[in-house]
Biopython code that builds the backbone (N, CA, C, O; Angstrom):
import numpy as np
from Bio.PDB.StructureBuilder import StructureBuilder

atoms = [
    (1, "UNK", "N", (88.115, -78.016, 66.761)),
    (1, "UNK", "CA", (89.089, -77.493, 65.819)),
    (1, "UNK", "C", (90.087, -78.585, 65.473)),
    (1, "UNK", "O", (90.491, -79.299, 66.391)),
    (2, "UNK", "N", (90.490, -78.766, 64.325)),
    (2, "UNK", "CA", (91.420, -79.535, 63.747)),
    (2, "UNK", "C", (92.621, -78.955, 63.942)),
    (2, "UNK", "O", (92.709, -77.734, 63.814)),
    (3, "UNK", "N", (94.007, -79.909, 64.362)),
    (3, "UNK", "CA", (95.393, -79.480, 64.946)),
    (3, "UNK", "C", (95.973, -78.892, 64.013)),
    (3, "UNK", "O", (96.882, -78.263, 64.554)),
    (4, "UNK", "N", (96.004, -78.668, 62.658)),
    (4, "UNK", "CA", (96.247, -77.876, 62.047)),
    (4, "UNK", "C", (95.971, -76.095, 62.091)),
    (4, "UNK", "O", (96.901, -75.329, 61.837)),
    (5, "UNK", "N", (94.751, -75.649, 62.402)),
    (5, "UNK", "CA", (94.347, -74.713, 62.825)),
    (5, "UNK", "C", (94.511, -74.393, 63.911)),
    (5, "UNK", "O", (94.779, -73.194, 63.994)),
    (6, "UNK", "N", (94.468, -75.077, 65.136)),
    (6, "UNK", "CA", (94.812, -75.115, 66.130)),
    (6, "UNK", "C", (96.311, -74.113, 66.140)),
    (6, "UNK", "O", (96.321, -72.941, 66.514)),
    (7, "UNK", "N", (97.746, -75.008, 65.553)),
    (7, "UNK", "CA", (98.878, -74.601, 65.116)),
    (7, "UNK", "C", (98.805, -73.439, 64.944)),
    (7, "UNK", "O", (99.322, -72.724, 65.802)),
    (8, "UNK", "N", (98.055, -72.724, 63.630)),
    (8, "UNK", "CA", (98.243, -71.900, 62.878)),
    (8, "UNK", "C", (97.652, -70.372, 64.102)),
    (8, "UNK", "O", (98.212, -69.275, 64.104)),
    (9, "UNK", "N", (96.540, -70.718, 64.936)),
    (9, "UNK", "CA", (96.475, -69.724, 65.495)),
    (9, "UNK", "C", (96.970, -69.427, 66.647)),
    (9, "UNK", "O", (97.194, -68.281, 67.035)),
    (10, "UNK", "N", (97.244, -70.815, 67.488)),
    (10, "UNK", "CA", (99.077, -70.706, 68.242)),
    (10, "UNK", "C", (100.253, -69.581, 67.726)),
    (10, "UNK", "O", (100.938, -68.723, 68.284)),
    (11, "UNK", "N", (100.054, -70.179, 66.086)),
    (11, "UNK", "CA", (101.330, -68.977, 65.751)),
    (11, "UNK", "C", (101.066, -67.618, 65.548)),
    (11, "UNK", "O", (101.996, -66.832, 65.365)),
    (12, "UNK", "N", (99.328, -67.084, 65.567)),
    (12, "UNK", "CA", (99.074, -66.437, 64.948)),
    (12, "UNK", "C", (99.898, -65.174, 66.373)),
    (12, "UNK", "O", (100.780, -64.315, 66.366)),
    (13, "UNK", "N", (98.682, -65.935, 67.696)),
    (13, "UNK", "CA", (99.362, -65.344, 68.825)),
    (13, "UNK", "C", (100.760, -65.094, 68.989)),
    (13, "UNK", "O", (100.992, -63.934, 69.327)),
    (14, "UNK", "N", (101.949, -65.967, 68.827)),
    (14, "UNK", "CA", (103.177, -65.650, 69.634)),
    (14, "UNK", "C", (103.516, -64.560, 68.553)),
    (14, "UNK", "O", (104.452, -63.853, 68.928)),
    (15, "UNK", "N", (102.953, -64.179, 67.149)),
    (15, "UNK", "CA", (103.926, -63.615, 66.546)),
    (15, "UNK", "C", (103.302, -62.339, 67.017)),
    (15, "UNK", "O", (104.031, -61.356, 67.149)),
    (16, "UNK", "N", (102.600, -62.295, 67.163)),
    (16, "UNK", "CA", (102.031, -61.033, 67.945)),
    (16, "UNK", "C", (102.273, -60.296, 69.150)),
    (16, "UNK", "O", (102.271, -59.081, 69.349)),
    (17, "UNK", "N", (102.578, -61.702, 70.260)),
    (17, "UNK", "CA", (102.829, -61.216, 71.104)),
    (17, "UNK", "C", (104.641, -60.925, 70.513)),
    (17, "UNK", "O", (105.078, -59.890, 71.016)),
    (18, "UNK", "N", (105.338, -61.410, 69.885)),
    (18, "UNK", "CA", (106.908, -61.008, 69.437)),
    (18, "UNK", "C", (107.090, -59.729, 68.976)),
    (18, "UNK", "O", (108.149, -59.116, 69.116)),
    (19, "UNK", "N", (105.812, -59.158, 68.265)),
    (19, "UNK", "CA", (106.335, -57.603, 67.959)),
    (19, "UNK", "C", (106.351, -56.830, 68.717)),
    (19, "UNK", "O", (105.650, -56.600, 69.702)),
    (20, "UNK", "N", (107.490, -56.199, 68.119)),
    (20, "UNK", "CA", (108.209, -54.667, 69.102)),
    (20, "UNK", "C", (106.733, -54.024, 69.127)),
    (20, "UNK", "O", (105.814, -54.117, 68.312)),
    (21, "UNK", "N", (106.858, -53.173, 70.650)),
    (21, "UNK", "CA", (105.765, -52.253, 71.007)),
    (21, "UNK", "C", (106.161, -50.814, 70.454)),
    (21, "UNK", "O", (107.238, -50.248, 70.644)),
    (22, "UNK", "N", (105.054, -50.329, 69.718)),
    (22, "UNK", "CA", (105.483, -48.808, 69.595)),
    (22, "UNK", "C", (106.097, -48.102, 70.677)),
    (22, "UNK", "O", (105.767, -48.588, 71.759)),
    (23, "UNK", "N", (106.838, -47.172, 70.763)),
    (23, "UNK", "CA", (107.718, -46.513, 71.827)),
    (23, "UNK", "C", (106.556, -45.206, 71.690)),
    (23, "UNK", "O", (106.077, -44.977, 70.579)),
    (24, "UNK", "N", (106.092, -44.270, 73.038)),
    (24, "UNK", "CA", (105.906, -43.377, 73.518)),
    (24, "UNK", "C", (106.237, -41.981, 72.923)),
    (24, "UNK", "O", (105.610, -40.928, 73.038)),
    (25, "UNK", "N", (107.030, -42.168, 72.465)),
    (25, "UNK", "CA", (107.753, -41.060, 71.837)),
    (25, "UNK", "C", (108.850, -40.859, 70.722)),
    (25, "UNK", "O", (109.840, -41.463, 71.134)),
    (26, "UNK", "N", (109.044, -40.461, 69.873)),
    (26, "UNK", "CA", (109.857, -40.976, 68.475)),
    (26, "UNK", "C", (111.157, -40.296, 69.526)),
    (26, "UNK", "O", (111.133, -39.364, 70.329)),
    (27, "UNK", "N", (112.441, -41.399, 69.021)),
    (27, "UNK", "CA", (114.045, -40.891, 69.757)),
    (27, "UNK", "C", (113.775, -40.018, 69.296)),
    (27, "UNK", "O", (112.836, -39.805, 68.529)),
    (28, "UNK", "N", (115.230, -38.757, 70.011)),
    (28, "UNK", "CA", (115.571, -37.540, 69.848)),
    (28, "UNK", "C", (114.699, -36.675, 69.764)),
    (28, "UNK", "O", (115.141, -35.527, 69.824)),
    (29, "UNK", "N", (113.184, -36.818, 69.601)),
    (29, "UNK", "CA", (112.413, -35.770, 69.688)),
    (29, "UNK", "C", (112.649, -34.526, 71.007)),
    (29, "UNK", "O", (113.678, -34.313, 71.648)),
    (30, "UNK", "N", (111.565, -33.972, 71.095)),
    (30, "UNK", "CA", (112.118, -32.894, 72.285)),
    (30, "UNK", "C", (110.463, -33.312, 73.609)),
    (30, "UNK", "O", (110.049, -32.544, 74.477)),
    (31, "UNK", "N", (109.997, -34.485, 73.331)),
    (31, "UNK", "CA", (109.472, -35.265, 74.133)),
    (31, "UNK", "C", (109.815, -36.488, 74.852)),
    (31, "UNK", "O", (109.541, -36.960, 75.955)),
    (32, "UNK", "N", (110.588, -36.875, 73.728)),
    (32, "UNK", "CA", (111.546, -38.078, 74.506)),
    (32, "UNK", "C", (112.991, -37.693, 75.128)),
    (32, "UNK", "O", (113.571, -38.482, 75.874)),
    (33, "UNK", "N", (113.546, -36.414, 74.774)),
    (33, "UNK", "CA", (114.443, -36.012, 76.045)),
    (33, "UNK", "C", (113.479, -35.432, 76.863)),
    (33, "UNK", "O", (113.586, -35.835, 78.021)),
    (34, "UNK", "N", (112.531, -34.592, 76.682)),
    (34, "UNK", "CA", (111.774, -34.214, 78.518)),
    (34, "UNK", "C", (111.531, -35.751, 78.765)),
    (34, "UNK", "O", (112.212, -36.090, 79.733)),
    (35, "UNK", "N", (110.948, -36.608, 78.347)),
    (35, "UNK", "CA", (110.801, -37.890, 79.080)),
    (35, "UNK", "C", (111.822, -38.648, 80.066)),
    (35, "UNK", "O", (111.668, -38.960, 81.247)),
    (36, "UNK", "N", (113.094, -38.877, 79.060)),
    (36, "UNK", "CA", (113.927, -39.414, 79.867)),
    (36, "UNK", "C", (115.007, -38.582, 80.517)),
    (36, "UNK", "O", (115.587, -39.091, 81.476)),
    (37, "UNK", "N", (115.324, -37.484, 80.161)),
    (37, "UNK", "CA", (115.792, -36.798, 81.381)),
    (37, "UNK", "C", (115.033, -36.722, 82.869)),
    (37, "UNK", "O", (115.704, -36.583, 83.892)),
    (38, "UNK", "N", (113.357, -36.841, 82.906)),
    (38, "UNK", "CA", (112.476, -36.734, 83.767)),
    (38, "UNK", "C", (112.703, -38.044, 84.827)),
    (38, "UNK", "O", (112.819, -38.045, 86.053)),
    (39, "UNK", "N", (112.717, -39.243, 83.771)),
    (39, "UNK", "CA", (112.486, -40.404, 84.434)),
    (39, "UNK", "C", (113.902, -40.872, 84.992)),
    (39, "UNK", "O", (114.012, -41.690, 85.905)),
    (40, "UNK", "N", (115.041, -40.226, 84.304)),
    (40, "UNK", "CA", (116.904, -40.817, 84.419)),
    (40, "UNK", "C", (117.201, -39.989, 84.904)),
    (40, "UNK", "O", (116.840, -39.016, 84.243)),
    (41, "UNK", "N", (117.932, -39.577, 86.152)),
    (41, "UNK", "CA", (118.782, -38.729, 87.063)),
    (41, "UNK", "C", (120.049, -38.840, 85.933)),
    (41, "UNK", "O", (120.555, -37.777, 85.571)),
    (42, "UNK", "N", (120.508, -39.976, 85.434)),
    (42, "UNK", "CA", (121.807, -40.142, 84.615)),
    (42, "UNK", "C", (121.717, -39.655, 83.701)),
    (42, "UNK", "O", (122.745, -39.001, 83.529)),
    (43, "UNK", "N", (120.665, -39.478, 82.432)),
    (43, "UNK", "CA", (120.134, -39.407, 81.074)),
    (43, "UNK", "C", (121.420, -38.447, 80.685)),
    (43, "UNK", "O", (122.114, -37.647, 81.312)),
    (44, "UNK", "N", (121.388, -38.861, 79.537)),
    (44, "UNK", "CA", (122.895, -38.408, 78.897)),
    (44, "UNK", "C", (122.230, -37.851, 77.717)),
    (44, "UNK", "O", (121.789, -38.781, 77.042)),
    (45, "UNK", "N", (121.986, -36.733, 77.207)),
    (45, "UNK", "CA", (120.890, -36.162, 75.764)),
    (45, "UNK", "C", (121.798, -36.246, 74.661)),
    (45, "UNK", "O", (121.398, -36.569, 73.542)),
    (46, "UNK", "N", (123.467, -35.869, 75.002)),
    (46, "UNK", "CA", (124.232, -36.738, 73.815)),
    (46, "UNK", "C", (123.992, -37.484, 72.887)),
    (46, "UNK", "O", (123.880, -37.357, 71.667)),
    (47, "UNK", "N", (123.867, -38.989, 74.232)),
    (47, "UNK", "CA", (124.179, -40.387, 74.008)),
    (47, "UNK", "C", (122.763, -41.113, 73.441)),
    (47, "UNK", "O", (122.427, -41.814, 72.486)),
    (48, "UNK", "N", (122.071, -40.423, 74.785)),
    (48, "UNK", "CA", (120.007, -41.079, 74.293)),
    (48, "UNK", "C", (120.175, -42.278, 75.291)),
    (48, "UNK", "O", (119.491, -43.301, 75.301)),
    (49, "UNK", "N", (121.552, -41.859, 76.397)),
    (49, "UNK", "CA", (121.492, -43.218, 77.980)),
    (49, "UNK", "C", (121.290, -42.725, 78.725)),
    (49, "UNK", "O", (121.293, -41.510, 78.922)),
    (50, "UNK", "N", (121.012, -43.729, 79.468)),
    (50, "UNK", "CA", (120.971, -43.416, 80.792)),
    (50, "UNK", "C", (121.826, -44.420, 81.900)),
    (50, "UNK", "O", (122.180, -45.341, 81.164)),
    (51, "UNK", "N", (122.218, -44.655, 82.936)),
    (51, "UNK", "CA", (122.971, -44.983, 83.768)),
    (51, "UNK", "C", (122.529, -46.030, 84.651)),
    (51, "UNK", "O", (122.491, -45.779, 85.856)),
    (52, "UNK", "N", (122.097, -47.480, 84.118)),
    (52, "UNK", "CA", (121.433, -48.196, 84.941)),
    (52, "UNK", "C", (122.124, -48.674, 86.294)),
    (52, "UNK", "O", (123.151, -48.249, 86.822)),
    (53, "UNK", "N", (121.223, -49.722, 86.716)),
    (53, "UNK", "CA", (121.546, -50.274, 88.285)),
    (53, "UNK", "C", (122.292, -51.055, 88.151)),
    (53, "UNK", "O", (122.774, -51.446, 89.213)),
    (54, "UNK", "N", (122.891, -51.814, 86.717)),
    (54, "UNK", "CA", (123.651, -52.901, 86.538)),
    (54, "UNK", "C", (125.329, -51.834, 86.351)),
    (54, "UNK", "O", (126.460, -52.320, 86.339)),
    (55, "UNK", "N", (125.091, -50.807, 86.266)),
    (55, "UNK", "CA", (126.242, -49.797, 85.867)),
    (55, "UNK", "C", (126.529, -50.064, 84.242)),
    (55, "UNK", "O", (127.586, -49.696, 83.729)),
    (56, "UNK", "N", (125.549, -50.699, 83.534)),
    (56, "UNK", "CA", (125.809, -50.350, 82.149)),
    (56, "UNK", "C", (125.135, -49.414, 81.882)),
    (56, "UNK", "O", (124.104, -49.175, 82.510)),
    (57, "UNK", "N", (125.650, -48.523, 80.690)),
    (57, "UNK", "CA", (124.533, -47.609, 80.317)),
    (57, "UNK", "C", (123.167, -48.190, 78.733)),
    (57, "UNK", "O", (123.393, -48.850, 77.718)),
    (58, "UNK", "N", (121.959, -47.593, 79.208)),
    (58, "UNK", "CA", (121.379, -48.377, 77.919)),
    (58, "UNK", "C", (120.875, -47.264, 77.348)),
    (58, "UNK", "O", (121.278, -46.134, 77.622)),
    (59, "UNK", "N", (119.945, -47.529, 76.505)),
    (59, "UNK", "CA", (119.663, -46.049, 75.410)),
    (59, "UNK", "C", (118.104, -46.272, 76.249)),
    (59, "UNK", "O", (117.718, -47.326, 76.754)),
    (60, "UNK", "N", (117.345, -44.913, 76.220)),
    (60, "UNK", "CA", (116.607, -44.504, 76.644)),
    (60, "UNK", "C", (115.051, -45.107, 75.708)),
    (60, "UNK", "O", (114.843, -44.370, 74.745)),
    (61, "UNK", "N", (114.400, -45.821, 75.789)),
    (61, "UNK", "CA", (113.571, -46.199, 75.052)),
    (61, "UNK", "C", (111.788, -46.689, 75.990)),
    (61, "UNK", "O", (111.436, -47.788, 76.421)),
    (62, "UNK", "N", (110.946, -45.172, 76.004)),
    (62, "UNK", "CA", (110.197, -45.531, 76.772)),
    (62, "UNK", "C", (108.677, -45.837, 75.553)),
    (62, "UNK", "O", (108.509, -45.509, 74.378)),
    (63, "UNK", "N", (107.705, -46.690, 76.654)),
    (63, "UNK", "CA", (107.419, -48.032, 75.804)),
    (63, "UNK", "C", (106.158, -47.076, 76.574)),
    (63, "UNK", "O", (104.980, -47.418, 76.480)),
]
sb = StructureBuilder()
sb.init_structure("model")
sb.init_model(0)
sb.init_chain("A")
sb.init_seg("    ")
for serial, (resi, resn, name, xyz) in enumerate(atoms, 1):
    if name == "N":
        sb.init_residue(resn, " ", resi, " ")
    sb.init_atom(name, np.array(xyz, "f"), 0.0, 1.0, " ", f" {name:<3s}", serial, name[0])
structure = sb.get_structure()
């Protein structure tokens, strides 16, 4: 293979591996609160957080 092509399918990979993964469940549905209320003792159905180990809270986004 010529380094040109080479390049091009180098990039073809990282951009691939760079896209966002579909999420499990569309937010706010009434699958993604049974989800993360299930998986978060903290889950906040408000907010769409939950109460991590760092003590920030993050939004609930299962992958």
């Amino acid at each position: 293979m010529s380094l040109p092509i080479v390049g091009l399918v180098v990039g073809v990979i990282v951009a691939a591996a760079e896209r966002p993964t579909e999420s499990a469940f569309e937010p706010w549905s009434a699958e993604w609160h049974r989800y993360c209320a299930d998986r978060y003792r903290t889950f906040d159905p408000r907010t769409g957080t939950f109460l991590g180990s760092d003590g920030n809270r993050h939004f609930c986004s299962p992958t």
